[in-house]
N, C-alpha and C positions, 0 to 999 in steps of 0.2 A: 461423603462430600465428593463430589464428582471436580474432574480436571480443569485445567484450566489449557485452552487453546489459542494462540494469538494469530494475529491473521496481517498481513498487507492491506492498504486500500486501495491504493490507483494499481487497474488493470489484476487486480487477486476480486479483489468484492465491487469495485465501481469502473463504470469505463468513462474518464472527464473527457476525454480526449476531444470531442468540438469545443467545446469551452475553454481549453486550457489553448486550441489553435487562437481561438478569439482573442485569449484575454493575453495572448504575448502578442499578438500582432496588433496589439490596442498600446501595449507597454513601447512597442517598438514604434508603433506613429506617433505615442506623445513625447516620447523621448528623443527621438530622429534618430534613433540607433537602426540598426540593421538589425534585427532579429527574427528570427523564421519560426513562423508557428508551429507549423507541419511537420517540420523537423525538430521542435522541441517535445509536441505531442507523439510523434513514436519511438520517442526516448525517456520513457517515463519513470522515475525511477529517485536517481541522485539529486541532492539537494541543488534547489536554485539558485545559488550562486554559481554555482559548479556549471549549470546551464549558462546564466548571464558569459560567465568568462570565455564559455565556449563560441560564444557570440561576438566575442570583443568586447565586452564593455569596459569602458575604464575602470578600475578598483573603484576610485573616489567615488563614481558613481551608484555602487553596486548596495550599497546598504537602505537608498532612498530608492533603487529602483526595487528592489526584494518589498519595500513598505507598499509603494503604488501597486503593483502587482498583486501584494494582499486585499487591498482597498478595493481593488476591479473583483475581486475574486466571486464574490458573492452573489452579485447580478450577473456576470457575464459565464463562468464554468459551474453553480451548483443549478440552474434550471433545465439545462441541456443533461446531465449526468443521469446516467442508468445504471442499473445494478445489472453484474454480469448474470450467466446463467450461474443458476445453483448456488447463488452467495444468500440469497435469505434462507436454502433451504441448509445448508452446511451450519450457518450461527445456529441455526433453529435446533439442528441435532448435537452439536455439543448444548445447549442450554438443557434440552429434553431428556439427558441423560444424567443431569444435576449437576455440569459442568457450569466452567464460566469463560464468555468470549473478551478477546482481548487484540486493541488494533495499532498496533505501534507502526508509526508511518514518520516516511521523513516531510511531510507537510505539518504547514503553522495548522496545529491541534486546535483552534477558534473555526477555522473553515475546512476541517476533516469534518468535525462535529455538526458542522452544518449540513456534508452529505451525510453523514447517519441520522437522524435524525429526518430530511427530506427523504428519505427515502424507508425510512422506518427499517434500518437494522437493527436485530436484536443483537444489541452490544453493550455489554457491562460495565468494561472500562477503556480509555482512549488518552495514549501516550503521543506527542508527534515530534517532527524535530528531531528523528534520530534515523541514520543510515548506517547500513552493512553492519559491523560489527559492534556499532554505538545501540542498536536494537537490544543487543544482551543484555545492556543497563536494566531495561524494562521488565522483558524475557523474565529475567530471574530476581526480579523485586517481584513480579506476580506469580512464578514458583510453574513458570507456564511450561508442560509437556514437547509442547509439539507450535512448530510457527509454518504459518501457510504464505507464501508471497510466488510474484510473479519475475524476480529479479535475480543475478546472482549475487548483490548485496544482503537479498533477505536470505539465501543459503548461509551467506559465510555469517549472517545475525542469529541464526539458528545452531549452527553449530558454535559457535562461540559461546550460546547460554547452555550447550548441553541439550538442547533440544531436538526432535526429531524434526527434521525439514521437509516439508512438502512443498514441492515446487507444481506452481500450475503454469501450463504455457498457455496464457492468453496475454501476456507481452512482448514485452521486446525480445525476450531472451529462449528459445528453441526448445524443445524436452532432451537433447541431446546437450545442451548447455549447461541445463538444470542439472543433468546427470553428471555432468562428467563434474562439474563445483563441487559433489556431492551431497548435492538431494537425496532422502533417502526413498522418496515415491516421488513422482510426477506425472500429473493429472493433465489429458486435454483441457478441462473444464470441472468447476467446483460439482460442477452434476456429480461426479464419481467421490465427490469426497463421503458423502452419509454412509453407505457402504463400507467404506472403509474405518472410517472413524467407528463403527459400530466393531469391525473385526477385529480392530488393535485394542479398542479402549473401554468400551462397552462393558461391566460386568470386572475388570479390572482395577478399576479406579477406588481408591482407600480415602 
């Protein structure tokens, strides 16, 4: 029985980013709040509240703006979203080795699943709703090796379940960032990850 791999979604396997500028500057005109899309989109990462507050929003406000925001989500950031480079070929090679893939994200798990599924990743199982070091929870309920993300939240969730972390810089966060958190590889792009997966884990797995 081959490994089990977890992976990041925004900006590790999918890039929302026009969609998510859309659908906060959609949340910010129905709201009349001040919120910046552009600036929410290349901060991808920590949960949205954590965004809202960052904006100013009133608390009282913040549990019905987090709903509407889910609501726009579907029409406005899953038709524009693309799959990065190397993310169908990266699930593809854990799965082809008799592995299993696994996508613990801090997005509402209803509209992660909607970009899997749109976009046809081969993915197993899908945990959402969990950031930095709340990732472990999942991590080690599915007994997962190795977590791939593009944040230093998903470093410190990997090392927290005892996993190996692979950082890829296609977000916010630098290969120099990734490093110094302690990633223990970090990738331009998921291109490089089959190669590697094949040399750590390939032929190892019990």
């Amino acid at each position: 029985m081959g490994i089990t791999v977890g992976f990041d979604l925004d900006m590790t396997l999918i890039d929302p980013r026009p969609g998510m500028v859309a659908a906060m500057n959609a949340l910010g005109k129905e709201s009349g709040l001040a919120f910046d899309g552009e600036a929410f989109a290349a901060n991808l990462g920590p949960p949205l509240d954590q965004a809202l507050r960052g904006f100013e929003a009133p608390e009282e406000r913040i549990p019905g703006l987090i709903g509407r925001f889910r609501e726009l989500y579907p029409e406005l950031v899953v038709p524009s979203t693309v799959a990065l480079p190397g993310a169908a070929e990266a699930l593809r090679a854990v799965r082809a080795a008799g592995g299993r893939t696994l996508v613990v994200t801090g997005k509402y798990a209803p509209n992660a699943q909607l970009h899997v599924d749109a976009l046809g990743l081969e993915v197993d199982d899908l945990v959402g709703e969990l950031w930095s070091t709340q990732k472990a929870e999942a991590l080690l309920a599915h007994d997962a090796r190795a977590y791939v993300g593009d944040h230093l939240g998903d470093v410190e969730g990997a090392r927290a379940a005892g996993a190996l972390s692979v950082g890829v810089a296609t977000g916010p966060c630098s290969r120099e960032e990734l490093s110094t958190a302690g990633a223990d590889v970090v990738f331009d792009s998921l291109a490089e990850f089959p190669e590697w997966f094949a040399t750590t884990f390939v032929g190892t797995a019990v």
